[in-house]
C-alpha positions in Angstrom: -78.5 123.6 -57.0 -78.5 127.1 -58.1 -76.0 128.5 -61.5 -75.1 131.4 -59.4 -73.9 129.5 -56.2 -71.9 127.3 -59.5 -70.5 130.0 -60.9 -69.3 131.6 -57.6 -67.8 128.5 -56.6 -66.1 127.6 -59.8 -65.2 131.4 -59.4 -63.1 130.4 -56.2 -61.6 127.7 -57.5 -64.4 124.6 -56.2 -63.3 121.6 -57.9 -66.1 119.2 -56.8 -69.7 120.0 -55.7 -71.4 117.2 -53.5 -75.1 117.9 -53.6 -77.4 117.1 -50.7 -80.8 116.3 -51.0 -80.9 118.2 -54.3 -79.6 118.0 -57.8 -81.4 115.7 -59.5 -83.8 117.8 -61.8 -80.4 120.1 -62.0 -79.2 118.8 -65.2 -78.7 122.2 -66.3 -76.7 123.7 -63.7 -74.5 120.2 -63.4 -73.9 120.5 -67.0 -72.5 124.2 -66.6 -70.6 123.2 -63.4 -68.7 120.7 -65.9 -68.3 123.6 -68.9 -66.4 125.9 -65.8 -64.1 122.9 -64.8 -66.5 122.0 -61.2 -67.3 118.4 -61.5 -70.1 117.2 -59.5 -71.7 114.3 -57.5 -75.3 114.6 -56.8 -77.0 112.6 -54.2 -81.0 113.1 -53.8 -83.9 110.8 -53.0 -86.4 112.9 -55.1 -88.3 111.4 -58.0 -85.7 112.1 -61.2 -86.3 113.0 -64.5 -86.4 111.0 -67.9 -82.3 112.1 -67.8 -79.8 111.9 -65.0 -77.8 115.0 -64.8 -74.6 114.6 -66.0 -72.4 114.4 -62.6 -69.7 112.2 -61.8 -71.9 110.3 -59.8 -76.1 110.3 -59.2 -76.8 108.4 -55.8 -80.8 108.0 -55.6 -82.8 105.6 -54.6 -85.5 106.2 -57.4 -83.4 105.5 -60.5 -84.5 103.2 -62.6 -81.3 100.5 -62.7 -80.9 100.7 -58.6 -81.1 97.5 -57.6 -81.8 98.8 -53.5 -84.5 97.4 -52.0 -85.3 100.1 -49.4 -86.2 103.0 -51.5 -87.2 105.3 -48.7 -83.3 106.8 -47.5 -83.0 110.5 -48.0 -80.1 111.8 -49.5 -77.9 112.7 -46.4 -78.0 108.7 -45.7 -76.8 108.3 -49.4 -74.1 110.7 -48.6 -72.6 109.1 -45.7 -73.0 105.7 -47.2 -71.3 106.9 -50.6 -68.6 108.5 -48.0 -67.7 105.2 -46.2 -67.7 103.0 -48.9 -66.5 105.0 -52.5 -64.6 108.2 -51.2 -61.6 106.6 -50.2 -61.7 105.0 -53.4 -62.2 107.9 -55.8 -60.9 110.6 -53.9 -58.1 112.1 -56.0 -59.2 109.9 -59.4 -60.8 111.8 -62.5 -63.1 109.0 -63.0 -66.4 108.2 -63.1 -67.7 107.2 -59.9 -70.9 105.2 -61.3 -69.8 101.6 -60.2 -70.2 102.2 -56.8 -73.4 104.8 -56.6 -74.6 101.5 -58.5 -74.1 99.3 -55.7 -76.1 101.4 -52.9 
């Protein structure tokens, strides 16, 4: 994730970015995403940092209080499985999404 590709889409009125395979050493850029009204759900199977970014939603395999088994999915298979199982969900909600990225 990138501020300027952010700040162009908030500039074009994005309301939600869905990271793939990046996003979660982005704590920065999620944070400004939020400040410009852009909310964002990251999903990313690379090792994280001490903090999560600050998205509606961090689907990785290497967090700490993931109870997954198989630790090895890349993020475009967290994607579609968060996409099945929570989207229909918490499409259309402004709420926190972290009950289900817990669960995958």
């Amino acid at each position: 994730m990138r501020p300027e590709v952010v700040e162009t889409a908030a500039a074009e009125g994005v309301k939600l970015i869905v990271s793939v395979d990046t996003g979660i050493r982005a704590a920065e850029v999620v944070r400004r995403a939020g400040e410009l009204g852009v909310d964002a759900i990251v999903t990313d199977h690379h090792l994280p940092e001490t903090d999560l970014p600050p998205a509606l939603a961090v689907l990785n395999p290497n967090r700490a209080d993931c109870r997954i088994r198989r630790r090895t999915c890349a993020a475009p298979g967290w994607r579609s499985s968060w996409r099945k199982r929570c989207w229909p969900r918490c499409h259309g909600r402004r709420r926190r999404c972290g009950g289900c990225a817990s669960r995958f």
